[in-house]
C-alpha positions as CSV (number, residue, x, y, z in Angstrom):
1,X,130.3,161.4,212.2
2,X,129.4,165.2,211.9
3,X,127.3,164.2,208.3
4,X,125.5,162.2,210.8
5,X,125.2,165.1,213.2
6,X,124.0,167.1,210.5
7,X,121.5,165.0,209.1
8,X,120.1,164.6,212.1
9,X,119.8,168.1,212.8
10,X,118.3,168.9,209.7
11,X,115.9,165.9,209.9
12,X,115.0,167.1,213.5
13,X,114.5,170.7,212.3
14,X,112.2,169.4,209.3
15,X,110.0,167.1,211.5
16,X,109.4,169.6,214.2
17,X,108.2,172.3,211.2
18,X,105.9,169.5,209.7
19,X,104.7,169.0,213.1
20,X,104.0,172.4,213.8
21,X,102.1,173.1,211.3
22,X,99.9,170.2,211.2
23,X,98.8,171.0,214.9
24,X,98.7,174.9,214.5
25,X,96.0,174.1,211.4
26,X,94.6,171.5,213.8
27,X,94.0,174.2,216.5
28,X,93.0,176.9,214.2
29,X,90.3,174.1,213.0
30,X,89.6,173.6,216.5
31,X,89.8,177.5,217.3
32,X,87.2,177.8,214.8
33,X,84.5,175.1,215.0
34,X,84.5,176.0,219.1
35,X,83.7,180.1,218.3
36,X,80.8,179.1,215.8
37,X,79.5,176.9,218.5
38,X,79.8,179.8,220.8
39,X,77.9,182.0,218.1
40,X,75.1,179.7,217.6
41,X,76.7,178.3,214.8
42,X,77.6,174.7,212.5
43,X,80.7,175.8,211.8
44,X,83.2,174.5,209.2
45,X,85.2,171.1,209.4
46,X,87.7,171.0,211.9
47,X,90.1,170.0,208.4
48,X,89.0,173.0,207.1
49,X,92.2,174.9,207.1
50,X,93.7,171.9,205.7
51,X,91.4,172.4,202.7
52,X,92.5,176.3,202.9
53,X,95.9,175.7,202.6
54,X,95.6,173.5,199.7
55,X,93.7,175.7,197.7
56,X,96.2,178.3,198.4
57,X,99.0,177.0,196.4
58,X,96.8,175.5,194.3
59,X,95.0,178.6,193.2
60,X,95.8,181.2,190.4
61,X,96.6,183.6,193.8
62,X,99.7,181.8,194.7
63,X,101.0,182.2,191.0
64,X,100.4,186.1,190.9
65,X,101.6,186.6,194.2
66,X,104.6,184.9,193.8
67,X,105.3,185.2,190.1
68,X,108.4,187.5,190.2
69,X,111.2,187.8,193.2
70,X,110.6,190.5,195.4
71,X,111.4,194.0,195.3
72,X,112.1,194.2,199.3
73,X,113.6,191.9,201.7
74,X,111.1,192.9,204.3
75,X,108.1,194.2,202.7
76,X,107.2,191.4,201.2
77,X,103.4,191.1,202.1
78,X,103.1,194.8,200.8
79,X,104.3,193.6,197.2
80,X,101.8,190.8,197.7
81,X,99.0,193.2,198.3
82,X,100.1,195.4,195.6
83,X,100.2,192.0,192.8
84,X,97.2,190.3,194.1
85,X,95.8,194.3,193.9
86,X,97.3,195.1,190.2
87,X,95.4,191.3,188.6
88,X,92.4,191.1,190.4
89,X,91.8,194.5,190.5
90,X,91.4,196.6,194.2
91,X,88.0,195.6,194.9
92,X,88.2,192.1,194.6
93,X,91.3,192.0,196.5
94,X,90.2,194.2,199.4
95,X,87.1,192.1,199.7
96,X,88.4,188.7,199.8
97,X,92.0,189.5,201.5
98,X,92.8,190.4,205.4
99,X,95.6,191.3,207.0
100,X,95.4,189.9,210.6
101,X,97.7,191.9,212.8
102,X,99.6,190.8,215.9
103,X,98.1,190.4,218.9
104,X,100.7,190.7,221.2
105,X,105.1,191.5,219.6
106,X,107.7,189.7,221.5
107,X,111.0,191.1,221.1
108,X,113.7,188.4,220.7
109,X,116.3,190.7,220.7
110,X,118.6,189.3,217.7
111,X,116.6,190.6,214.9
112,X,117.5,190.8,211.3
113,X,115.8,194.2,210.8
114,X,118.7,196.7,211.2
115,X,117.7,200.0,212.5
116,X,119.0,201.7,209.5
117,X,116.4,200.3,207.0
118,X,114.1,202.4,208.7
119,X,115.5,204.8,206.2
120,X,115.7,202.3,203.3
121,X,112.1,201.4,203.8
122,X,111.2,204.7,202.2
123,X,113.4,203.8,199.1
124,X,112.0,200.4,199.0
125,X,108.5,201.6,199.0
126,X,109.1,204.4,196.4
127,X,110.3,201.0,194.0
128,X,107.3,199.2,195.0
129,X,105.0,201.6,194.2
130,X,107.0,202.8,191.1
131,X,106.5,198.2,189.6
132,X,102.6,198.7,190.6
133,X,101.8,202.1,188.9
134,X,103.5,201.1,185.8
135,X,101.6,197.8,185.6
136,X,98.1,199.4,186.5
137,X,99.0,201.4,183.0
């Protein structure tokens, strides 16, 4: 009986992250075709970030960025930067790459982040930066 429970748990957990990101790319196509209206605009298919998300992981991008394991547990989209930045070269990168930041930080009160890797970060960052320099040489 609790395999059962189980399965269905993980099941439910699945679906539910399947679901939510097939209407959260549906509502971005949405959120997008409605402000290009609002500017005058065509727009791009409302399955456009279908089409984004495919060529993400289809795309030599997805294979730099996540070639190697990471240096950090928790600066991981710094080490991305830093790859994408080390094989396309910084302009390219900077041009074609955005780093959307949150709008609005709800605290949940059980996070992960311990307040002591506040002073691991610096360590953390001084080994990122250590992996980049010596593969810009």
């Amino acid at each position: 009986m609790s395999e059962f429970v189980l399965f269905r748990v993980v099941l439910g957990t699945l679906g539910v992250a399947v679901f939510g990101i097939i209407f959260g790319l549906l509502y971005k196509g949405i959120d997008r075709k409605i402000a290009a209206h609002m500017q005058g605009r065509i727009g791009p298919p409302i399955r456009q970030p279908f089409r984004d998300i495919v060529k993400l992981f289809t795309k030599e991008i997805s294979k730099v960025a996540f070639k190697e394991p990471f240096i950090s547990k928790w600066l991981f989209d710094v080490e991305i930067f830093n790859r994408l930045m080390i094989h396309f070269g910084v302009d390219k990168t900077v041009n074609h790459m955005l780093e959307i930041p949150l709008k609005r930080w709800v605290d949940q009160g059980d996070s992960k982040v311990k307040f002591t890797y506040f002073f691991k970060l610096w360590i953390d960052l001084y080994k990122i930066n250590k992996v980049c320099k010596s593969s810009r040489k």
